[in-house]
C-alpha positions as a LaTeX table, in Angstrom:
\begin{tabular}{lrrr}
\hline
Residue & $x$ (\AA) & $y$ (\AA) & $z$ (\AA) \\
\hline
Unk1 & 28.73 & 20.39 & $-6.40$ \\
Unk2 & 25.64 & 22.67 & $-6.34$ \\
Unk3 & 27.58 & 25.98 & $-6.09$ \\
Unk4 & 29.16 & 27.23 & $-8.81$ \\
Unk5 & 33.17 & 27.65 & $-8.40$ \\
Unk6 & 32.83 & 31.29 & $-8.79$ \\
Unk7 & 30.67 & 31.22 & $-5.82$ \\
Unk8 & 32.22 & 28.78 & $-3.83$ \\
Unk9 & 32.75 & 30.10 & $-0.15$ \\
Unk10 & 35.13 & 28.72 & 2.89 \\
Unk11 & 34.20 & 28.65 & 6.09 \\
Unk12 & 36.99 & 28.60 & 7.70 \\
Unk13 & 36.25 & 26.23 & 11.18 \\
Unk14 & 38.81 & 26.87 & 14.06 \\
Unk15 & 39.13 & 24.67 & 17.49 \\
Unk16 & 40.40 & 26.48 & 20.80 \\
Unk17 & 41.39 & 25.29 & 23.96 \\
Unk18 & 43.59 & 26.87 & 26.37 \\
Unk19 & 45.24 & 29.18 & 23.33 \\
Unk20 & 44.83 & 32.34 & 24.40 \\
Unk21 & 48.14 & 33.28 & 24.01 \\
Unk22 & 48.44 & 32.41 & 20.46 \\
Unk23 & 45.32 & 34.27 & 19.52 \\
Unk24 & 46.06 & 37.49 & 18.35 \\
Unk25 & 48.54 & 36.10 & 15.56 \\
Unk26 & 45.53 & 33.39 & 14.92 \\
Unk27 & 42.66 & 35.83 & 13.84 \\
Unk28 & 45.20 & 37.92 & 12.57 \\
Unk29 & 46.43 & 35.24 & 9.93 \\
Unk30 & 42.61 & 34.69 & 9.27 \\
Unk31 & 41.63 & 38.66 & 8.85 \\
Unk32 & 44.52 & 38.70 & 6.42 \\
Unk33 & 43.59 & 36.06 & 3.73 \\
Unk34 & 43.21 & 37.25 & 0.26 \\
Unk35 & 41.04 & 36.35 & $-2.37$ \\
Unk36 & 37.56 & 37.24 & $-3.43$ \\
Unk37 & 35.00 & 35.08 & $-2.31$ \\
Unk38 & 32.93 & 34.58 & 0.44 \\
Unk39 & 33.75 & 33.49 & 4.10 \\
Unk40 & 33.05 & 32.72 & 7.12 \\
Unk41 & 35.12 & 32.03 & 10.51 \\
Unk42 & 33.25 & 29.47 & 12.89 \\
Unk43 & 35.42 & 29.24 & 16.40 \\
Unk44 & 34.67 & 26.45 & 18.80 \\
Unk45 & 35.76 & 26.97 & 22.00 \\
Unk46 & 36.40 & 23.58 & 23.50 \\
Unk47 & 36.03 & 23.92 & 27.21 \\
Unk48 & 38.75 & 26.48 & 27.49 \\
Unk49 & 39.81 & 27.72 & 31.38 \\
Unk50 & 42.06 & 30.15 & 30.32 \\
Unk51 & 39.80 & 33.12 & 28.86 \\
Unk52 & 40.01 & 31.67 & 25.76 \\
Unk53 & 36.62 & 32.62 & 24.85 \\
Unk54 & 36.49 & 35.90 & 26.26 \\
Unk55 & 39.57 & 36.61 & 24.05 \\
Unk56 & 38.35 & 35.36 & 21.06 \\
Unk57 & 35.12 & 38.12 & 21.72 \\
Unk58 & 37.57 & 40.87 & 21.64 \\
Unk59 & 39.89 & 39.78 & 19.18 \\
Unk60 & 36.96 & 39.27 & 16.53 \\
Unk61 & 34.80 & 42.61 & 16.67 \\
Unk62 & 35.92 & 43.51 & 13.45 \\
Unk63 & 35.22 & 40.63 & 11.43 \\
Unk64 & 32.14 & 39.89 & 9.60 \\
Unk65 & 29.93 & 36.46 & 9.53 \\
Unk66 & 31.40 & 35.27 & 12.90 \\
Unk67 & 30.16 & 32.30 & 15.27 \\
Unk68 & 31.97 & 31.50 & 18.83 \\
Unk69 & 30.34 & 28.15 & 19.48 \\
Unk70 & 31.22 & 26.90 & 23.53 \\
Unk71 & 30.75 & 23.77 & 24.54 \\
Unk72 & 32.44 & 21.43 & 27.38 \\
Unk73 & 35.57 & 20.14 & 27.22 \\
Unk74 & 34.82 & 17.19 & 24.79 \\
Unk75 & 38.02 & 17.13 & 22.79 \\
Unk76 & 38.73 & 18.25 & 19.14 \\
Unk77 & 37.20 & 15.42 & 17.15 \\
Unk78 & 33.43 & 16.65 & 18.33 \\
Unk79 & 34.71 & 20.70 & 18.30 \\
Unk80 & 35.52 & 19.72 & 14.96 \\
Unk81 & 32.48 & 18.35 & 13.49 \\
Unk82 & 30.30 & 20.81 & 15.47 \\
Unk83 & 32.08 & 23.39 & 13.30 \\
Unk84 & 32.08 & 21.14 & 10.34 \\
Unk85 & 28.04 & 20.61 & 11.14 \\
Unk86 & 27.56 & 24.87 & 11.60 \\
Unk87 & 29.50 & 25.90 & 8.48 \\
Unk88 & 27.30 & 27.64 & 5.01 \\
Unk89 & 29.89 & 27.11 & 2.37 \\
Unk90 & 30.88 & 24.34 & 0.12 \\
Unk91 & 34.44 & 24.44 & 1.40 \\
Unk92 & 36.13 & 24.26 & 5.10 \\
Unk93 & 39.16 & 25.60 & 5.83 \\
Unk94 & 40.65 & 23.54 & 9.24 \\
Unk95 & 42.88 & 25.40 & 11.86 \\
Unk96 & 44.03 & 24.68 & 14.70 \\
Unk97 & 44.02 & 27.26 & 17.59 \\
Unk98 & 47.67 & 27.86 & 17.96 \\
Unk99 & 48.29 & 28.05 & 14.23 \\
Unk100 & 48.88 & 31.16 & 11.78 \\
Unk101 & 47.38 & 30.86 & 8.04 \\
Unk102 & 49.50 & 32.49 & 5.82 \\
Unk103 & 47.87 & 35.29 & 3.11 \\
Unk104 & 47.25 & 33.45 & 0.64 \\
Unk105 & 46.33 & 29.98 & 2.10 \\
Unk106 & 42.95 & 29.97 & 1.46 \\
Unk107 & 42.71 & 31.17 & $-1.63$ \\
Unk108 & 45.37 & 28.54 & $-3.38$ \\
Unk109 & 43.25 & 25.64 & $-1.39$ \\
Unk110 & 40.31 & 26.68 & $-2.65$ \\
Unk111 & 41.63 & 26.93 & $-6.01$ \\
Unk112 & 42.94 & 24.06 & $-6.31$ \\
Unk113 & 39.70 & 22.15 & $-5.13$ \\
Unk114 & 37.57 & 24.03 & $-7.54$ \\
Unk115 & 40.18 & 23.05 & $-10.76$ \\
Unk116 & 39.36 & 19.30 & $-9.66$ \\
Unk117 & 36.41 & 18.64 & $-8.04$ \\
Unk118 & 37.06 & 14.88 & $-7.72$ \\
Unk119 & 39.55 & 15.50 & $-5.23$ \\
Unk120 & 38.17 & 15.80 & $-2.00$ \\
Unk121 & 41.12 & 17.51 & 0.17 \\
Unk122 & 44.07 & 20.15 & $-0.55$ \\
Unk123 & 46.97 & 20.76 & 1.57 \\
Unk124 & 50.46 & 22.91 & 1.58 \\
Unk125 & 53.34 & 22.90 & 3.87 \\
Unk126 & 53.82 & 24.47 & 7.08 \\
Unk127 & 56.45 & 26.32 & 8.41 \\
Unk128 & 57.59 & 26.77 & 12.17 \\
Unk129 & 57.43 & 30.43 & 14.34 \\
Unk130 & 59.44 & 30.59 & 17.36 \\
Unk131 & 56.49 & 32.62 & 19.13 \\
Unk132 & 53.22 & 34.28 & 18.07 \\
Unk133 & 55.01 & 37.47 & 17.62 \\
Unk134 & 57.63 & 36.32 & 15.24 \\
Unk135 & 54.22 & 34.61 & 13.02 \\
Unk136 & 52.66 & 38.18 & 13.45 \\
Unk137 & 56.29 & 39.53 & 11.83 \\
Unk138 & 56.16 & 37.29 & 9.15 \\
Unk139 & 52.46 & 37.86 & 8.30 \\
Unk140 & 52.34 & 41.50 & 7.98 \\
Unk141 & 55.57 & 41.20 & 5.61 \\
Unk142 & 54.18 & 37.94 & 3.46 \\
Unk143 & 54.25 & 39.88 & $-0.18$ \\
Unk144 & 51.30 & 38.65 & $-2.58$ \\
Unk145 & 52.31 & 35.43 & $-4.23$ \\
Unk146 & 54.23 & 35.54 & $-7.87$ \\
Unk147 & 52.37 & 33.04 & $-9.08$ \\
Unk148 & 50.01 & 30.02 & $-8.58$ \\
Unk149 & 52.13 & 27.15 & $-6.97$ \\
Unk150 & 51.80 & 23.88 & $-8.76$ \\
Unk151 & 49.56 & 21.17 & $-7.48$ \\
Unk152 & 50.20 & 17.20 & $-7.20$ \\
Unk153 & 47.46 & 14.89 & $-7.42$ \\
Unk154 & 47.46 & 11.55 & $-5.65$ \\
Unk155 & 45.87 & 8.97 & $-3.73$ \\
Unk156 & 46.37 & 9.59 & $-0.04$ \\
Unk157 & 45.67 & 6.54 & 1.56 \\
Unk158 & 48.37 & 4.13 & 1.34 \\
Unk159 & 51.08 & 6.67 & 2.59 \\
Unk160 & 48.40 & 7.48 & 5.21 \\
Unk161 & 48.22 & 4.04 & 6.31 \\
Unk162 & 51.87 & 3.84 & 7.03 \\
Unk163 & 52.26 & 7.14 & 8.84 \\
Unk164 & 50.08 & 10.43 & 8.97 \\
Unk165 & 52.29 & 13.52 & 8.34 \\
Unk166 & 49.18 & 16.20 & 7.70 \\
Unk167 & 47.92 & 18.66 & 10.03 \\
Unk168 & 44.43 & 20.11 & 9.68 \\
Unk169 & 45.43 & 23.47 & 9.65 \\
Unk170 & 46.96 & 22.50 & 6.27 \\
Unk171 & 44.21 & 21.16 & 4.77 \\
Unk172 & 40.92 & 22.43 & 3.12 \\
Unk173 & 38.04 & 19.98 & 2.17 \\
Unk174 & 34.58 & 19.70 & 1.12 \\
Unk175 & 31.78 & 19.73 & 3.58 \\
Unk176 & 30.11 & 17.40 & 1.85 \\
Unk177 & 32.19 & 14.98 & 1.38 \\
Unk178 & 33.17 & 15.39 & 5.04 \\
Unk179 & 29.17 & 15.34 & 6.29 \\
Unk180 & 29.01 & 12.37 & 3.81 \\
Unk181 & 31.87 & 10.11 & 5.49 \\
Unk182 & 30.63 & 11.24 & 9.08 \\
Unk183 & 33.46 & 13.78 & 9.70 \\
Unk184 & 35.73 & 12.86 & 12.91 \\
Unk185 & 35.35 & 9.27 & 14.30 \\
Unk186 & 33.69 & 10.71 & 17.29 \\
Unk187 & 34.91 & 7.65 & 19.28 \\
Unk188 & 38.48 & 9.17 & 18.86 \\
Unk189 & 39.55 & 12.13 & 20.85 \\
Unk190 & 42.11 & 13.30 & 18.49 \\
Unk191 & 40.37 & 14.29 & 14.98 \\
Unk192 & 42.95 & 14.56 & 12.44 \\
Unk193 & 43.82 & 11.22 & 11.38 \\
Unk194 & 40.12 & 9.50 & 11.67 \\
Unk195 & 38.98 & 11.96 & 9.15 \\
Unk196 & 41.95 & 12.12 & 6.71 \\
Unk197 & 41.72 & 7.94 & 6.43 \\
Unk198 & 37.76 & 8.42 & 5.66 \\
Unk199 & 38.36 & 11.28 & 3.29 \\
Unk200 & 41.26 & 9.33 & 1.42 \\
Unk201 & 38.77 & 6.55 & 0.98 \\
Unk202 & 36.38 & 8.78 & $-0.85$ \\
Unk203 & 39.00 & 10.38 & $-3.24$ \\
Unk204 & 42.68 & 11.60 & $-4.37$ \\
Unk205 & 44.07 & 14.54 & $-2.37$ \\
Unk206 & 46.10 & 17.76 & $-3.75$ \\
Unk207 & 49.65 & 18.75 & $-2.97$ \\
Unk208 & 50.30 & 22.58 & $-3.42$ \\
Unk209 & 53.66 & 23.21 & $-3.46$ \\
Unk210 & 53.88 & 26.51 & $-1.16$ \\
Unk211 & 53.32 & 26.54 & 2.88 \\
Unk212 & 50.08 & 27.78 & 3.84 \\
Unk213 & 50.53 & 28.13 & 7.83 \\
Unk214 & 53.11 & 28.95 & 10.59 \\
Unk215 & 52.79 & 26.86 & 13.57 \\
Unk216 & 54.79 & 26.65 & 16.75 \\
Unk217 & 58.24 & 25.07 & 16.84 \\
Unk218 & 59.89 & 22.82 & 19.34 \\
Unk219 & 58.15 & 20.98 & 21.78 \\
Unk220 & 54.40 & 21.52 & 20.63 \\
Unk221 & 51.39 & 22.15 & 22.74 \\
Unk222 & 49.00 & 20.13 & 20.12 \\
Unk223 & 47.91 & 17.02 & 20.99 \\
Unk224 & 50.13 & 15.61 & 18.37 \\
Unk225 & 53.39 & 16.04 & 20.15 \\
Unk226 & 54.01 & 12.19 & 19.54 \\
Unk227 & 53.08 & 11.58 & 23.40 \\
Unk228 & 50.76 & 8.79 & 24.34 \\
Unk229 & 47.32 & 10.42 & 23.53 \\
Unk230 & 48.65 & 10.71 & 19.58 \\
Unk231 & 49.71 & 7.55 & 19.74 \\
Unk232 & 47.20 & 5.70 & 21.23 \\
Unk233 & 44.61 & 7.80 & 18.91 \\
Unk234 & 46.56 & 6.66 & 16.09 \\
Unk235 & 45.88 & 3.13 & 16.48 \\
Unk236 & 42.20 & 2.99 & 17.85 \\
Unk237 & 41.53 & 5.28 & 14.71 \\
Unk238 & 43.28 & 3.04 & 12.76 \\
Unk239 & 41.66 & $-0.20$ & 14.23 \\
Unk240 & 38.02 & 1.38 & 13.65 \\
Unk241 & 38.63 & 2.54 & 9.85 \\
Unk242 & 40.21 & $-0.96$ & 9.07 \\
Unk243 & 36.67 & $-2.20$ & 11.09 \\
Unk244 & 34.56 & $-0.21$ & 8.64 \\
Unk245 & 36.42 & $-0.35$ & 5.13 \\
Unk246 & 37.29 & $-3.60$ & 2.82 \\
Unk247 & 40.98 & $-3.17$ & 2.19 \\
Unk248 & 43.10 & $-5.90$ & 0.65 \\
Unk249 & 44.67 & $-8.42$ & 3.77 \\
Unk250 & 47.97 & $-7.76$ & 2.26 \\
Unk251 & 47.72 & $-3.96$ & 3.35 \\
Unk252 & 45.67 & $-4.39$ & 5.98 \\
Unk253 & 47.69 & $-6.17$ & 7.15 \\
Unk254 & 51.13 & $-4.25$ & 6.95 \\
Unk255 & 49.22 & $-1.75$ & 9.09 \\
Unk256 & 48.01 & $-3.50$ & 11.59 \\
Unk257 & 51.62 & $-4.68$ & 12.32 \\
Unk258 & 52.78 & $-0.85$ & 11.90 \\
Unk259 & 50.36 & $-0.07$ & 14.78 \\
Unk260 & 51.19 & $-2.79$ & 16.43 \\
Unk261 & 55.35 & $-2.04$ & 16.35 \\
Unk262 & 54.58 & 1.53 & 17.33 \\
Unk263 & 52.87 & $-0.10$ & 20.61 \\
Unk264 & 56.03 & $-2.16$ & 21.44 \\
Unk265 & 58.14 & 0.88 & 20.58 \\
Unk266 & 56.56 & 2.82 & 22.81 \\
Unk267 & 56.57 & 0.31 & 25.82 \\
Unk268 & 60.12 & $-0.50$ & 25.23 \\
Unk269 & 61.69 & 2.87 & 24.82 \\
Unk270 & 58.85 & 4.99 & 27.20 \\
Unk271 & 57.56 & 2.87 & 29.27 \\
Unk272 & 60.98 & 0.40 & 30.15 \\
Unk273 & 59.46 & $-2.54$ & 29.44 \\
Unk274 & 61.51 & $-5.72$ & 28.78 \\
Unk275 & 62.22 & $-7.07$ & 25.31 \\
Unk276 & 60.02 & $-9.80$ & 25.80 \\
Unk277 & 57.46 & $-7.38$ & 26.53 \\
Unk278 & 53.54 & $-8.58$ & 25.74 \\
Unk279 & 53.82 & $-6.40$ & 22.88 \\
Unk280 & 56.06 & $-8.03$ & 21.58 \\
Unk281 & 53.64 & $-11.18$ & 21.61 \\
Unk282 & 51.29 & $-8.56$ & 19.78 \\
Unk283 & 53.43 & $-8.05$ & 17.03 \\
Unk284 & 54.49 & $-11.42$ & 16.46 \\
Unk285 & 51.46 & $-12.60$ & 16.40 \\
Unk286 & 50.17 & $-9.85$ & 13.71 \\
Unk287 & 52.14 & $-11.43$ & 11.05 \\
Unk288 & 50.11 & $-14.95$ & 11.41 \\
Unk289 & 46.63 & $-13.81$ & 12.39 \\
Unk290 & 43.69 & $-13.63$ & 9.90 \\
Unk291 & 41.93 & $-10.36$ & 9.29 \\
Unk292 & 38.94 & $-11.05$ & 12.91 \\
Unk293 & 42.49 & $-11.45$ & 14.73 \\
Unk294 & 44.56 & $-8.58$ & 13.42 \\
Unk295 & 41.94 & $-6.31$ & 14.22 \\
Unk296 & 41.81 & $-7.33$ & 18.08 \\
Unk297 & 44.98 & $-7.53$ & 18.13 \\
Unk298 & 45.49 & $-4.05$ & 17.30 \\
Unk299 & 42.94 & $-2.49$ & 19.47 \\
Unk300 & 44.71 & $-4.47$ & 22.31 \\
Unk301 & 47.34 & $-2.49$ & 21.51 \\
Unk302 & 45.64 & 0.66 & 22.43 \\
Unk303 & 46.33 & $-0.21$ & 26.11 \\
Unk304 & 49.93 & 0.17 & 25.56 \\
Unk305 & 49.91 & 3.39 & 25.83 \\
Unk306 & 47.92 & 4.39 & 29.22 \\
Unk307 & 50.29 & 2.39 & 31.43 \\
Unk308 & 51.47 & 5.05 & 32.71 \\
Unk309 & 50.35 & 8.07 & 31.57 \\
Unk310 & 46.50 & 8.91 & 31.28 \\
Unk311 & 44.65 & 8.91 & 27.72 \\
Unk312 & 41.63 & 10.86 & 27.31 \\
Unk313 & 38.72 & 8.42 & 25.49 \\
Unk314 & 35.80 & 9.38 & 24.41 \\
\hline
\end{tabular}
């Protein structure tokens, strides 16, 4: 790294659309992080209809080193690596626009980073709110932290490869390391998983045993709510990482035919589809096919999951 750790600032990069609502608690879990070190808070309005943006103006007069970056409505894998491509310091703190960062998030991300700079991404837990004003309770009565929680190191990317648990307002990475592997597979609308399989390729990730945000509970209004644009997004990321990166055919393979069982799942038990369903063919046929195969196979299986339902592509 060319900053020292001392000096290492986090700009903390934050996607909107259609969250006004949750706002207030947002920047206020942002205005609230401790630590001593430099920031900066990069929002990127994505096409928001709701006054979003106009919010966001209000809500952020008193904070310092401040960018509200509006574009059109091009989902949150471009909104993220516009903010990923605007942020000054080393490290980038990733929230989502409904989500609350507790105190002392940032500063036990960053510190963990900074004790192990081969590690290229650190996450904590999160922790539901029944409404923004419940996270706003909760944040104003979050007492500084005993102690320094302790930290796991390990390589992400075979758990990632059979099922992605992380969301990116848990996370802090390099921006580096995330300019370096290209950030969010563009092609994908949804960002998260894309960039945690190319980050996981570059380097171990670190566990910090504390939660670091609130986000809603119940029935969420992120695109990861397991519907079909999740889905779907799951496996086209999956199909163009396995495209781009050598991995042994033995686990390769064993995700391809994940993907392709979460297709048949989902036509069986959302879309009614028989037994005998062509996904079925899909998966049967994923534990014979050679890598060429396996790979169409899978993105065949994208289609799945716009029978009925429309998927935003990009």
């Amino acid at each position: 790294m060319t900053v020292l750790p001392t000096d290492a600032g986090v700009s903390f990069v934050v996607t909107v659309y259609n969250k006004r609502p949750h706002l207030p608690a947002v920047v206020a879990g942002l205005a609230a992080q401790r630590g001593n070190f430099p920031r900066e808070f990069i929002f990127i309005d994505d096409g928001s209809t709701d006054g979003s943006g106009e919010e966001l103006e209000r809500l952020t007069s008193g904070l310092h080193d401040i960018q509200i970056l509006v574009q059109a409505n091009l989902g949150p894998s471009i909104a993220t690596n516009r903010g990923i491509a605007a942020a000054r310091h080393p490290l980038i703190k990733l929230v989502d626009g409904d989500d609350v960062l507790l105190p002392d998030a940032a500063d036990w991300l960053r510190g963990a980073l900074l004790r192990d700079h081969t590690a290229v991404l650190a996450f904590g837990s999160g922790e539901p709110h029944a409404s923004p004003a419940e996270a706003l309770v909760r944040l104003q009565a979050e007492p500084p932290a005993p102690a320094v929680p302790a930290v796991e190191r390990y390589d992400a990317l075979p758990l990632l490869l059979r099922r992605c648990d992380l969301m990116p307002s848990q996370c802090m990475i390099w921006r580096d390391v995330a300019q370096r592997v290209g950030g969010c597979d563009e092609r994908v609308f949804v960002q998260d998983y894309s960039l945690f399989l190319r980050l996981a390729a570059c380097g171990p990730f670190l566990h910090i045993a504390a939660p670091v945000v609130l986000g809603p509970q119940g029935p969420r209004e992120h695109l990861d709510d397991g519907g079909p644009q999740v889905l779907h997004d799951l496996n086209l990321a999956l199909f163009h990482f396995l495209s781009e990166h050598s991995l042994p055919h033995r686990v390769a393979g064993a995700a391809v035919r994940r993907g392709l069982k979460r297709a048949w799942r989902w036509a069986r038990r959302r879309e009614g589809a028989p037994f005998f369903d062509w996904t079925l063919w899909l998966l049967a046929r994923g534990y014979l096919a050679g890598p060429q195969q396996m790979l169409r196979l899978l993105r065949q299986s994208c289609t799945a999951f716009s029978t009925s339902r429309a998927v935003r592509v990009v």
